[in-house]
C-alpha positions in Angstrom: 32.6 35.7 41.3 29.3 33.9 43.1 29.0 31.7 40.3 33.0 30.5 41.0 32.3 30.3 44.9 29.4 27.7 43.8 31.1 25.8 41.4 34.1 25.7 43.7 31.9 24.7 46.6 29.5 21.9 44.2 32.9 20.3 43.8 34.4 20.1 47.2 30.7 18.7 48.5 30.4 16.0 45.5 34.2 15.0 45.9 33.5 14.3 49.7 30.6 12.2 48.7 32.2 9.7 46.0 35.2 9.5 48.9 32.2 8.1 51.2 30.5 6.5 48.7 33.2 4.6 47.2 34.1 0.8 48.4 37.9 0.4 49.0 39.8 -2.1 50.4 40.7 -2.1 54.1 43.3 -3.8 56.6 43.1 -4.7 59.9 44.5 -6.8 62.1 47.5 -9.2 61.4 46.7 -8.1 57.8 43.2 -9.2 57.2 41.5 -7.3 54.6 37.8 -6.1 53.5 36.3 -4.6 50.6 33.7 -1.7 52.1 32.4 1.6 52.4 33.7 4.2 55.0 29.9 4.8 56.6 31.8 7.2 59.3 33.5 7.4 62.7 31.6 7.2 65.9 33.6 6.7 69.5 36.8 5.3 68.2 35.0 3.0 65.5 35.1 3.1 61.8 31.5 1.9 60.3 32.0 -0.1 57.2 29.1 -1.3 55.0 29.6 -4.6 53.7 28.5 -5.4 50.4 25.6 -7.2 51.7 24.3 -4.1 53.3 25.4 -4.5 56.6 27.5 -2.0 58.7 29.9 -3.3 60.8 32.1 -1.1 64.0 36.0 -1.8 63.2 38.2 0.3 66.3 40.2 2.8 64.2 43.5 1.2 66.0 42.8 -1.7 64.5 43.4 -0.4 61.0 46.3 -0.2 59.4 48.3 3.1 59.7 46.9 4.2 55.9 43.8 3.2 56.9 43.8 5.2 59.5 45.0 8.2 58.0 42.3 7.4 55.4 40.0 8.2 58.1 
């Protein structure tokens, strides 16, 4: 029974880290997209990482509605 508690909770931690990790494509406003990383949300801002390495504040109303709910 502890061995199914770990393997069940290994797999809900590794599936919330390739969800972070992985780059997706995101709208925002008037339908502009980006391909980034979800780095987190911090005082209404969703932190992308670009592909260059750099993390960049979009406010979460400023994503699309399944962007948002992405988040």
């Amino acid at each position: 029974m502890k061995w199914l508690s770990l393997v069940t909770l290994v797999s809900l931690l590794t599936h919330q880290g390739l969800r972070a990790a992985a780059a997706r494509e995101w709208t925002y406003e008037k339908g502009r997209k980006v391909t980034a990383t979800f780095e987190g949300l911090k005082d209404g801002k969703v932190n992308l990482a670009m592909k260059n390495g750099k993390v960049l504040p979009f406010p979460l109303k400023s994503l699309s509605k399944t962007d948002q709910q992405w988040v």
